[in-house]
N, C-alpha and C positions, 0 to 999 in steps of 0.2 A: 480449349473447352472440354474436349475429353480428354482428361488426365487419366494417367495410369496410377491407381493410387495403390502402392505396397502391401498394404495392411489396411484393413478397417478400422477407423477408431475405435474404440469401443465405447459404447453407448452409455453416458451418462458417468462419464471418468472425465479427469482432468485432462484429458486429451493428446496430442500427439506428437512428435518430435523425440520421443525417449522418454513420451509422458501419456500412455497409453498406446503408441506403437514406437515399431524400431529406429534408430535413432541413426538418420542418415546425413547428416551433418554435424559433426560433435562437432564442441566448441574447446577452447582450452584456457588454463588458469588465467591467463589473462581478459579474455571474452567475457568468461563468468564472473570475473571481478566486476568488468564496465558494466555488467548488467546487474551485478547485485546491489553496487552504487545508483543506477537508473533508479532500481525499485525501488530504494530507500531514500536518495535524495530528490524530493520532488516537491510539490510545494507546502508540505507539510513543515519542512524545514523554516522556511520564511515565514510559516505560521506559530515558530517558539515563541518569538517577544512576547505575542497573546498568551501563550499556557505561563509563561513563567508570570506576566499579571496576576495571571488567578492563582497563583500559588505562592508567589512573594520571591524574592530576589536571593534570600541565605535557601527558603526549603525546595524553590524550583530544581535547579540545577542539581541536588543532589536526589531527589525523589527522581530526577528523567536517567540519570545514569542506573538507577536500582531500580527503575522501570526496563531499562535497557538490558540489562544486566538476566532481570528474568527473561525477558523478550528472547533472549538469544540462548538462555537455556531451554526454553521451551521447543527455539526450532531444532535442535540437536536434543532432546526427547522426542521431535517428529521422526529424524531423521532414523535415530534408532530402533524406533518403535517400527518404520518401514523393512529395515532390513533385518527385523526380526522375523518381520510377518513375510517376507522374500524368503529368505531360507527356510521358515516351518513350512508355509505351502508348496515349497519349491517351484514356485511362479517365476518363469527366465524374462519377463517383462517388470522392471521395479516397479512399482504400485505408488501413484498416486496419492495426494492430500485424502481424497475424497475412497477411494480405493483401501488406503491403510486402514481407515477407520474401520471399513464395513470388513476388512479382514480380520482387525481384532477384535473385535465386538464376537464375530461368526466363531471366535475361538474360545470365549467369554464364558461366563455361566450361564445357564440356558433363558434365565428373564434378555439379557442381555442379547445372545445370540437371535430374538423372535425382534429386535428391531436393529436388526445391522444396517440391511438395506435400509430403513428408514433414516438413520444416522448420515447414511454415503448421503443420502438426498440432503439433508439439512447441512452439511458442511460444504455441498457442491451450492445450496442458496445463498449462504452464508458468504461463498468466493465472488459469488457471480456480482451480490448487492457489493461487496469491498470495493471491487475490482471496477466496476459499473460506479461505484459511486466516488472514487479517484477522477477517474474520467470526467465525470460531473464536475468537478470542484478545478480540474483543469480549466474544462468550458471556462468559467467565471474567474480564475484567476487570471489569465493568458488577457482573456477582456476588460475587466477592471484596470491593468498594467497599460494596457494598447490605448485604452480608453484617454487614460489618462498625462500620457506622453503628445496624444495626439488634440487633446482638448487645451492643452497650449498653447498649441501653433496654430488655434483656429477651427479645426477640423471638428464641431461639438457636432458627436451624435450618442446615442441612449445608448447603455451601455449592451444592451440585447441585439441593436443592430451588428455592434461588433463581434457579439458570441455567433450570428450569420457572417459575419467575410470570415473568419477563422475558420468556420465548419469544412468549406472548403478541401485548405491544406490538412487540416487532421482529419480526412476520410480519404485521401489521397495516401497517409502513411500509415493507415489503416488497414489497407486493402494488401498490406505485406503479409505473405501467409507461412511464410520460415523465421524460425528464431536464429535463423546462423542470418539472414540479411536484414535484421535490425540489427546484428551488431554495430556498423557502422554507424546507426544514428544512433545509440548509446551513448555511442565515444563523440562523435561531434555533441550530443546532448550534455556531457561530463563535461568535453571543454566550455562550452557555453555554461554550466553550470556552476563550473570554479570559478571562470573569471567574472562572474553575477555575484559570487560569494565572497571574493578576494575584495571587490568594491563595496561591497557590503558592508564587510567588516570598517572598510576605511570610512565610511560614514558614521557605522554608527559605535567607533572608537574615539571619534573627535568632540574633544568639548566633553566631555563628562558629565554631569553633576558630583555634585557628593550623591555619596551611595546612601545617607542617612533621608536623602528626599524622595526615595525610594518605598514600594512596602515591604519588610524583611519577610513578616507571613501573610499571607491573604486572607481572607474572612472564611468560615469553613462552609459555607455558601458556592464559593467560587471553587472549590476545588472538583467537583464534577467536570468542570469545563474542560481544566487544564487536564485532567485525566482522558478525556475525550480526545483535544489533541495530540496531548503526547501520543499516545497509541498509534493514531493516526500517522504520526511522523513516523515511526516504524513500519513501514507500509508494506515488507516483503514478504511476511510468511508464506503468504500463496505460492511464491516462487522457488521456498525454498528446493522442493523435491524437483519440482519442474528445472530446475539451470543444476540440480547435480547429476541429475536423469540423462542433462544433455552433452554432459563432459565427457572428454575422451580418457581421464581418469576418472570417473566417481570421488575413489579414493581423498582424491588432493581436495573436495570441499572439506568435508567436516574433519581434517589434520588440527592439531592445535594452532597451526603457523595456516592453516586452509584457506579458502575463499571465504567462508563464512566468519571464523573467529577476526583476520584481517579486516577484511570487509566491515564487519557491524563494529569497530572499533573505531574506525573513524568515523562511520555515522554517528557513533556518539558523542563525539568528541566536537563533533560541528555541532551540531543538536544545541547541546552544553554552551559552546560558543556562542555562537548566534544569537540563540534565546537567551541569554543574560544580556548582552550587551544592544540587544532591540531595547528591552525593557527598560535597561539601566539609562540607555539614551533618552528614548522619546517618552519614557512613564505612561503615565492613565493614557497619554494619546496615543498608545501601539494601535495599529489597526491588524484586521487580520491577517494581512501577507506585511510587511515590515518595507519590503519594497516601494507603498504606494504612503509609506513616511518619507522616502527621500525627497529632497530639495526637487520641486518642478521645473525649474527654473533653470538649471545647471546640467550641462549637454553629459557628463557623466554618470548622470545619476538618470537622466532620460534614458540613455546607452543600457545602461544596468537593466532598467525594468523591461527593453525589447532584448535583450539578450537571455535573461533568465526565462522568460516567455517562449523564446525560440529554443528552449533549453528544453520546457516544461511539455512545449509541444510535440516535439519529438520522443517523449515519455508517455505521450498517450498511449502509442501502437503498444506498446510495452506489456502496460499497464489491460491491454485490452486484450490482450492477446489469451491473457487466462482464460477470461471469461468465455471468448470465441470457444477454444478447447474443449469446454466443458459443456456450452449448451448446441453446438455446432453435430455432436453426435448425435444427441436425444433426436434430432430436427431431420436428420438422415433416415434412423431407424421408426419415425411418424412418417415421413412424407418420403423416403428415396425408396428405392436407389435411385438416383438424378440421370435423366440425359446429358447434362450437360454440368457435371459438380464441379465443375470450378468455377461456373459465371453462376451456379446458386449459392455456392459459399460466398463469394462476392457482393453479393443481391443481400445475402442476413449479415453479414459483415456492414453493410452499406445502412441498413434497417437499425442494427445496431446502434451504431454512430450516430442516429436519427434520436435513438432515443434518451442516450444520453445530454444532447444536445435541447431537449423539448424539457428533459427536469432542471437541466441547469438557469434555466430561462423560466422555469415557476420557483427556482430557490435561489436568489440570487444571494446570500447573504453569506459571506466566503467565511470568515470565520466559525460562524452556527452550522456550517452547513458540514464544514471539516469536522469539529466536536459532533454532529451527530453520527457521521459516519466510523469515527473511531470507536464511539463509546457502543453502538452497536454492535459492528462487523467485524470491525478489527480486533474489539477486546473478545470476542470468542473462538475469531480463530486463532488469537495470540497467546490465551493464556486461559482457554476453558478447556480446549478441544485436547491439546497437548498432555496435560496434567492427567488429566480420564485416560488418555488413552495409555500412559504409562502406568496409571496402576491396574487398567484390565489387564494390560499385558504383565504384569509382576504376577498378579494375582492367577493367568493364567498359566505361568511358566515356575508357581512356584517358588516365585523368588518375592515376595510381599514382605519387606521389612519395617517396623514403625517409622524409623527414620524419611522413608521413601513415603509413607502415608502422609506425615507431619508437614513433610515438604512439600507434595503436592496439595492439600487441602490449605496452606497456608495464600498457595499463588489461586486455587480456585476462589478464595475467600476475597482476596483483593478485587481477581478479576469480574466476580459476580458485584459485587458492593462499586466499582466501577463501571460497570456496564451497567447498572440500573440506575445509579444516581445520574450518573451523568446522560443516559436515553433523556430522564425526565428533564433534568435541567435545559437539555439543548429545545428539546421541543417545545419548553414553554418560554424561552426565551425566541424561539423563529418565530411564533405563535403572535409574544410581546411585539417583535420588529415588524410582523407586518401589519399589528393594529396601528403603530405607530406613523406608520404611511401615507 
């Protein structure tokens, strides 16, 4: 209960471990692999068949890889723009998502420098709602899955009672307060997740249609949606700084052959997979996880949906751990120094989990729920935050090329024009689903 704690967080940064203080457990290339696969494969993956719906079967699959594509140059413009702003201030702690910003901004032209801080605060909201709203979409997928393996064999209960027996075990692997001992459940979570994935594929590679019974493009209506989830499916940027901050090289993430280029190449490449061959399979009737298309009936396709679950669960802590990081300080520097800081981090860690658990239970609608969370949170910290923050830093350093303008106002263009279409679409479609009730 009275911990000795090394260092202070510091207050209102993305938090601790090599992400806000010294880093007392590094991890190594392989750790920060299993966990870069965690953040990225999660249930946004089994929610392609849906985005490539709304976007049609020829333009889906190559719109999510040039989604991917900028997705992962943007985090290597974070990462650079970080060890930019580490060597001009010569700060021996690497800086944070939330940190970088407010240091380049502070080095910016003076409009710019009068709201750094206010910048750090809007990208530390911005992690918290992403981050917080995964979790959410866990609740209700993990349920949905359970719900419906178990409403077979008899056992019919509302699908909210299930999001209560789940609550449970995901506060129980909640309450892990190191990023070096989640490793282990990464890696049981990866293998749970391949072999969910490898049956996957087997279902919904059998039987085909013609690809002509298909829709090649979708209406331009729908494509907000799919832009919503795709995002969504790319779930890590928050992590990025956080899992290189934590390695015992830095160095070896952002290499060309690194954790990050390796890493998001095969996310995309499942992404691409999976999401064509949901759609191609089951058509108009994808639902939003592709899992709860599988045959009810059939003991391996029930296997699938508790396996991916036990998969997904264990992806929560992960997933949550950010958000702990970043408001877990604020909460110290309002209300500590604590008596007893490890059964109060505990106690907000615990309150936490509570309230992910209360939204996911007023939003139950996994699909809608995923597109809103992309096309808000994710598309700004993927592909608003990134771009800005590379041309204040050109701009500040001097180095401001057109080419470097054209490129980043090309990705802020995308990502504004998808993040607004798709905000409104999602929400007037939850809006639609629950008149519909």
């Amino acid at each position: 209960m009275h911990e000795k704690e090394p260092k202070d967080k510091v207050p209102g940064s993305g938090g601790g471990h090599g992400h806000g203080i010294s880093v007392e457990h590094p991890t190594s290339y392989g750790e920060t692999l299993m966990h870069l696969f965690k953040g990225n494969v999660g249930s946004g993956i089994f929610a392609m068949g849906d985005a490539i719906r709304n976007a049609g079967i020829l333009v889906g699959p190559g719109i999510v890889l040039l989604l991917g594509i900028i997705c992962v140059h943007c985090q290597h413009l974070l990462l650079s723009v970080a060890l930019k702003m580490k060597a001009k201030k010569e700060v021996n702690i690497p800086p944070d998502f939330a940190e970088t910003v407010e240091l380049c901004f502070s080095t910016g032209p003076p409009a710019m420098q009068r709201i750094a801080k206010y910048m750090k605060r809007l990208v530390n909201i911005f992690l918290c709602v992403t981050q917080l709203g995964f979790c959410c979409v866990y609740f209700v997928f993990i349920s949905e899955n359970a719900k419906q393996v178990l409403d077979y064999y008899g056992y019919v209960m509302d699908v909210h009672l299930h999001m209560a027996i789940f609550l449970l075990p995901i506060l129980c692997t909640s309450l892990i307060r190191n990023l070096k001992y989640l490793a282990p459940f990464s890696t049981i979570a990866n293998i749970f997740m391949l072999m969910g994935l490898i049956i996957t594929v087997y279902y919904t590679s059998q039987d085909l249609p013609p690809i002509s019974e298909r829709q090649y493009v979708a209406s331009l209506s729908q494509f907000p949606l799919f832009f919503g989830t795709a995002v969504f499916a790319f779930e890590g940027i928050g992590l990025v700084l956080p899992l290189q901050n934590e390695m015992k090289n830095p160095a070896d993430f952002k290499k060309p052959l690194g954790v990050l280029n390796v890493g998001m190449c095969v996310v995309m490449l499942l992404l691409v997979m999976i999401g064509s061959l949901s759609y191609w399979h089951y058509g108009e009737d994808i639902k939003g996880s592709v899992t709860l298309n599988l045959p009810e009936t059939e003991i391996l396709a029930q296997s699938v949906k508790i396996i991916i679950s036990l998969g997904i669960l264990f992806t929560y802590a992960l997933q949550f751990y950010i958000a702990v990081e970043i408001m877990y300080p604020n909460l110290q520097s309002l209300l500590g120094p604590f008596k007893y800081p490890v059964f109060a981090e505990l106690t907000f860690r615990s309150v936490l989990v509570l309230l992910t658990f209360v939204l996911a239970e007023a939003i139950p609608f996994l699909n809608l729920f995923i597109s809103l969370v992309g096309a808000i949170s994710s598309s700004a910290l993927a592909l608003l935050f990134p771009p800005v923050l590379d041309l204040v830093t050109s701009y500040s350093f001097g180095d401001l090329k057109p080419v470097t303008v054209f490129k980043n106002v090309i990705i802020l263009f995308i990502g504004c024009v998808g993040c607004v279409t798709g905000t409104y679409e999602s929400i007037n479609s939850i809006i639609s689903a629950f008149d519909k009730q």
